[in-house]
LUMVEXFI-21042 format. One line per 5 residues: number of its first residue (from 0); their letters; for each residue x, y, z of C-alpha. Coordinates in steps of 0.1 Angstrom, whole numbers, plus 5000, padded with zeros to 4 digits. Layout:
NUM) a) X/Y/Z ~ ...;
***
This chain:
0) xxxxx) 7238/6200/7795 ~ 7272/6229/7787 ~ 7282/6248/7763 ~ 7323/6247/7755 ~ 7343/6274/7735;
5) xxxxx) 7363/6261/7708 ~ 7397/6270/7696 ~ 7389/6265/7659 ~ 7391/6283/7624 ~ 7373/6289/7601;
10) xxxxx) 7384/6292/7558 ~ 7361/6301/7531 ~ 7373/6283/7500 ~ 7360/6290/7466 ~ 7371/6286/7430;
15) xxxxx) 7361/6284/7393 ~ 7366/6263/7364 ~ 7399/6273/7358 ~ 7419/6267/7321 ~ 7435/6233/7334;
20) xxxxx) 7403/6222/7350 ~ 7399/6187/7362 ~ 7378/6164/7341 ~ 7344/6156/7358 ~ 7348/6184/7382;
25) xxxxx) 7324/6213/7386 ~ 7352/6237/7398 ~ 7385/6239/7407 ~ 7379/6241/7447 ~ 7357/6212/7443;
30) xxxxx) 7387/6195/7429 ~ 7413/6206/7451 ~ 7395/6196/7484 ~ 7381/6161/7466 ~ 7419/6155/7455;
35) xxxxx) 7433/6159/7490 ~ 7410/6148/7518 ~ 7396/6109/7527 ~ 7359/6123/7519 ~ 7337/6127/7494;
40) xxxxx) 7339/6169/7491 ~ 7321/6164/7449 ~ 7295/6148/7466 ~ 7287/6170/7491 ~ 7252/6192/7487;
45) xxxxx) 7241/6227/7501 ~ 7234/6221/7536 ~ 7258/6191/7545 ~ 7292/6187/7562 ~ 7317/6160/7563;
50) xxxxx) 7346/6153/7584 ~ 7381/6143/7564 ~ 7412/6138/7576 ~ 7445/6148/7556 ~ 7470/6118/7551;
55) xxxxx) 7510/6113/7540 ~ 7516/6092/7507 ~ 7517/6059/7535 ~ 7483/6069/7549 ~ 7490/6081/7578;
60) xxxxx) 7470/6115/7595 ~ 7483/6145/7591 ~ 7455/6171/7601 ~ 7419/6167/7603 ~ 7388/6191/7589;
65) xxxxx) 7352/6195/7590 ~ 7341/6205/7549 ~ 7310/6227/7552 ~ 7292/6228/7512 ~ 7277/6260/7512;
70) xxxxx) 7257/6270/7478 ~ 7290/6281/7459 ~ 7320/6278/7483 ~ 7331/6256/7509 ~ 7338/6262/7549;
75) xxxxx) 7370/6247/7563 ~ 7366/6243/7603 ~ 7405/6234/7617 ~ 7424/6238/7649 ~ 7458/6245/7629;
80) xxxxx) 7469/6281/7622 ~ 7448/6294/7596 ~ 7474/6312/7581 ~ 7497/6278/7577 ~ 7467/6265/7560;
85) xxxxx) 7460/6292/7537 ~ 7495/6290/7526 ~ 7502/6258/7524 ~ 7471/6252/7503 ~ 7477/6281/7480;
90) xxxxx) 7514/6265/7469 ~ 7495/6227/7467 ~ 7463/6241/7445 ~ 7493/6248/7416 ~ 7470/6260/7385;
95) xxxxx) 7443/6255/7400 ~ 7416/6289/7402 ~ 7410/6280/7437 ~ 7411/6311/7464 ~ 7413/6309/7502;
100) xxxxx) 7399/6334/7529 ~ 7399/6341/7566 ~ 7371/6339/7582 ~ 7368/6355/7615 ~ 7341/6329/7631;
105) xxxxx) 7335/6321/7667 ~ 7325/6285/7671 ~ 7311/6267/7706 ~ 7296/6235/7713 ~ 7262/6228/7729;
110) xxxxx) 7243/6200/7744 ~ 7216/6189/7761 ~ 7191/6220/7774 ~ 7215/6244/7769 ~ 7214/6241/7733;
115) xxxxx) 7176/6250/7735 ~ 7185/6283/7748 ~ 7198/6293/7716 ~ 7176/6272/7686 ~ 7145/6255/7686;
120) xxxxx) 7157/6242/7649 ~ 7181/6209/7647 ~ 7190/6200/7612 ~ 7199/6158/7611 ~ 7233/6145/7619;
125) xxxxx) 7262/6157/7594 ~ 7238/6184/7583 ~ 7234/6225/7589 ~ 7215/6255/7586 ~ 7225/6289/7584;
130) xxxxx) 7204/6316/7604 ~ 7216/6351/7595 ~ 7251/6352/7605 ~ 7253/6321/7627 ~ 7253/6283/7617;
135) xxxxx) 7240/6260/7633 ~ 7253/6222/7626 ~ 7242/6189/7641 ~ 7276/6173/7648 ~ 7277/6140/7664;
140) xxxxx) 7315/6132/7661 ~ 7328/6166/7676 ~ 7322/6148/7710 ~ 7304/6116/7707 ~ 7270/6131/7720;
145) xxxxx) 7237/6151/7712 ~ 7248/6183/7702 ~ 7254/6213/7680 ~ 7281/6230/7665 ~ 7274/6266/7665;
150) xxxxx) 7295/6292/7644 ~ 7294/6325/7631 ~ 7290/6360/7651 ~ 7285/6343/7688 ~ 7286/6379/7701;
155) xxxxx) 7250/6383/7713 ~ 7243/6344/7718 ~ 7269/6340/7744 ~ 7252/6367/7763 ~ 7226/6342/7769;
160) xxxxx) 7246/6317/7778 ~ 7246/6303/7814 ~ 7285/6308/7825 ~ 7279/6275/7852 ~ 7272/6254/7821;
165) xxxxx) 7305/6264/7803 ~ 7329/6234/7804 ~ 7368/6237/7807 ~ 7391/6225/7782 ~ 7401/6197/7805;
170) xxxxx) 7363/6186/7817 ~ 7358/6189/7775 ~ 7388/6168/7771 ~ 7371/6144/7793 ~ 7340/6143/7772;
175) xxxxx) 7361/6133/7744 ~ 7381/6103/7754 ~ 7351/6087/7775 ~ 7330/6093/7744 ~ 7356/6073/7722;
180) xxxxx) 7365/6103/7699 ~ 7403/6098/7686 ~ 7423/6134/7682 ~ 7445/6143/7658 ~ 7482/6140/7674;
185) xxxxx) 7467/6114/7699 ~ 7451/6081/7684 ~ 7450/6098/7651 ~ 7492/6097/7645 ~ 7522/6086/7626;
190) xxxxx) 7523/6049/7636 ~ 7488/6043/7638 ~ 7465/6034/7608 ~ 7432/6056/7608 ~ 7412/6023/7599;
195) xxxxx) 7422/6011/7636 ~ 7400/6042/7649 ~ 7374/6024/7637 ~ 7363/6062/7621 ~ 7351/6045/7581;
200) xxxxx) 7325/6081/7585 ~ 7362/6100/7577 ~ 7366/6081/7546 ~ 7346/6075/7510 ~ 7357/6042/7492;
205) xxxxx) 7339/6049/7462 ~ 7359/6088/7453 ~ 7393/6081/7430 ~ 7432/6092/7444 ~ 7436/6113/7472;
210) xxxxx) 7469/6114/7489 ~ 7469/6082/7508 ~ 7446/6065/7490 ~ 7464/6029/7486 ~ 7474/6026/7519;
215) xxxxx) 7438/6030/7530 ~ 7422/6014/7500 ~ 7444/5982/7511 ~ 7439/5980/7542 ~ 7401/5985/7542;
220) xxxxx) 7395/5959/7513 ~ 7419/5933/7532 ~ 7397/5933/7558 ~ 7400/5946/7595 ~ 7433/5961/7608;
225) xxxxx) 7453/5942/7631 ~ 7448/5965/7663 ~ 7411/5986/7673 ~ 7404/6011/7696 ~ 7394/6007/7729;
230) xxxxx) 7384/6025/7762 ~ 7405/6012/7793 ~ 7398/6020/7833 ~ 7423/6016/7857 ~ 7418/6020/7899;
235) xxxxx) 7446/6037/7902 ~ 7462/6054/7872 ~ 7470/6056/7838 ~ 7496/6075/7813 ~ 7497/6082/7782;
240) xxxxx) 7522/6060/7762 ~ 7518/6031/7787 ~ 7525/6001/7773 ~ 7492/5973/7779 ~ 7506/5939/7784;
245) xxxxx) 7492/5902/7779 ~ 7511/5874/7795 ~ 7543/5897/7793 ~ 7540/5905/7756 ~ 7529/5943/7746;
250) xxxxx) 7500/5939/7733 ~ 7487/5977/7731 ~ 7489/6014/7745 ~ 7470/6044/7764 ~ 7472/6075/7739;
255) xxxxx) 7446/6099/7758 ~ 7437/6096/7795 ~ 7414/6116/7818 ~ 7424/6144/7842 ~ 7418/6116/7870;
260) xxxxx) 7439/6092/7852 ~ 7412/6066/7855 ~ 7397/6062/7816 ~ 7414/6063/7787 ~ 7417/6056/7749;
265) xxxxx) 7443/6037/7735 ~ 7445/6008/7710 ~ 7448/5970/7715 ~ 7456/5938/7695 ~ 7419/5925/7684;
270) xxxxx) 7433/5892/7690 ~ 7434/5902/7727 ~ 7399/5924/7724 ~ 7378/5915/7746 ~ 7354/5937/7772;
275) xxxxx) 7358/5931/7808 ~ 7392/5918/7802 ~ 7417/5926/7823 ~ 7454/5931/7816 ~ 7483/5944/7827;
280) xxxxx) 7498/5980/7821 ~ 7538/5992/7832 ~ 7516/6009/7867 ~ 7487/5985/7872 ~ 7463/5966/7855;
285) xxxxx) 7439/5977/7835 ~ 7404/5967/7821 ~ 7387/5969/7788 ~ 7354/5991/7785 ~ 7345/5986/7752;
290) xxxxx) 7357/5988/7719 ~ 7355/6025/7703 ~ 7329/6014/7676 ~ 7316/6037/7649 ~ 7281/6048/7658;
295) x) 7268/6074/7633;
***
């Protein structure tokens, strides 16, 4: 059980059919958001949430969000500067009657008994409810366990919170890699396909173009990507960047480890997957956990 404060923004994004409307769209923020992230945003209903990741033209990730459908606007949760967002955004919606606000949201995470302080009410995975000023979101992917997403005016609800439960941003940090969650600017980076996160719950393969569409549209239809993530443990330490090696040939690297250097993430040939396996890294050897498999 804990409770972590997050470092994460909130945008209110909201629009209209516009005079160069897209065809088959309800409005123009529906179109914007559909035309740019790896989710299904047209498909979204009151009450729902997705997560989406932002790609270059070669499919690569960019940023990530969280796309909260509200009953006529959407809720962007991000870790980037809101401000870079909301300008960005407003030179990439072009004609589009799509507007962009600030929201000035405090967001923390709860599990276990600790969440029960707060709600007795826990919508279903990927799903939230809003009571008064505060939502409350059942979240599975923010760290790979039971848990809720709360956000909104936190003022009074963290006066209720037990301060001995409140996590660090290192022991959250932990959470995340031994829970298989790939980060943005860690497994999810320039030189590593999103596919090999083994994350299909970022992506809809039904939607039309989005930016990055054909690189992930090929891969996913070719069948499995040539590397997956895994969760390594070492005896002695890891690094991030190390190099994983199988009869002297690279055959994968450590993006995120622990604060005790023992676990972490990284990806790996599948020809080489296996668990229990034990290779060698550039400090020591190393041995597969698992594979990081989607679970939701």
């Amino acid at each position: 059980m804990g409770w972590i404060q997050l470092n994460r923004y909130k945008i209110k994004v909201y629009g209209k059919k516009g005079k160069f409307s897209i065809k088959g769209m309800p409005s123009d923020d529906v179109a914007f958001l559909h035309n740019l992230l790896t989710n299904d945003i047209k498909g979204l209903k009151y009450g729902q949430f997705n997560y989406n990741l932002r790609l270059t033209g070669s499919g690569e990730p960019v940023s990530d969000f969280f796309v909260y459908r509200e009953d006529d606007f959407f809720i962007l949760d991000t870790n980037l500067s809101p401000e870079a967002v909301i300008q960005e955004f407003s030179r990439l919606k072009l004609s589009l009657n799509v507007s962009f606000e600030l929201l000035s949201y405090e967001h923390i995470f709860l599990f276990g008994k600790t969440a029960e302080i707060v709600t007795k009410s826990f919508p279903e995975n990927f799903q939230f409810i809003r009571q008064d000023d505060i939502y409350v979101a059942k979240n599975p992917v923010r760290y790979g366990i039971d848990g809720i997403d709360l956000f909104g005016n936190l003022s009074e609800v963290k006066k209720i919170l037990p301060e001995e439960e409140k996590l660090t941003e290192m022991q959250a940090e932990d959470l995340r890699i031994r829970n298989c969650i790939p980060k943005i600017g860690k497994e999810l980076k320039k030189g590593f396909h999103p596919l090999e996160a083994n994350i299909l719950y970022a992506f809809s393969f039904e939607k039309g173009c989005y930016v990055g569409q054909e690189a992930i549209a090929r891969v996913h239809f070719r069948g499995r990507p040539p590397r997956t993530l895994v969760l390594f443990e070492s005896s002695t330490f890891l690094s991030e960047e190390e190099k994983v090696f199988e009869n002297e040939k690279p055959v994968g690297v450590i993006t995120s480890v622990t604060s005790d250097k023992k676990v972490g993430l990284g990806y790996i040939l599948r020809n080489s997957f296996q668990e229990d396996k034990v290779l060698r890294a550039e400090t020591d050897s190393v041995r597969i956990i698992k594979q990081c498999a989607e679970q939701f």
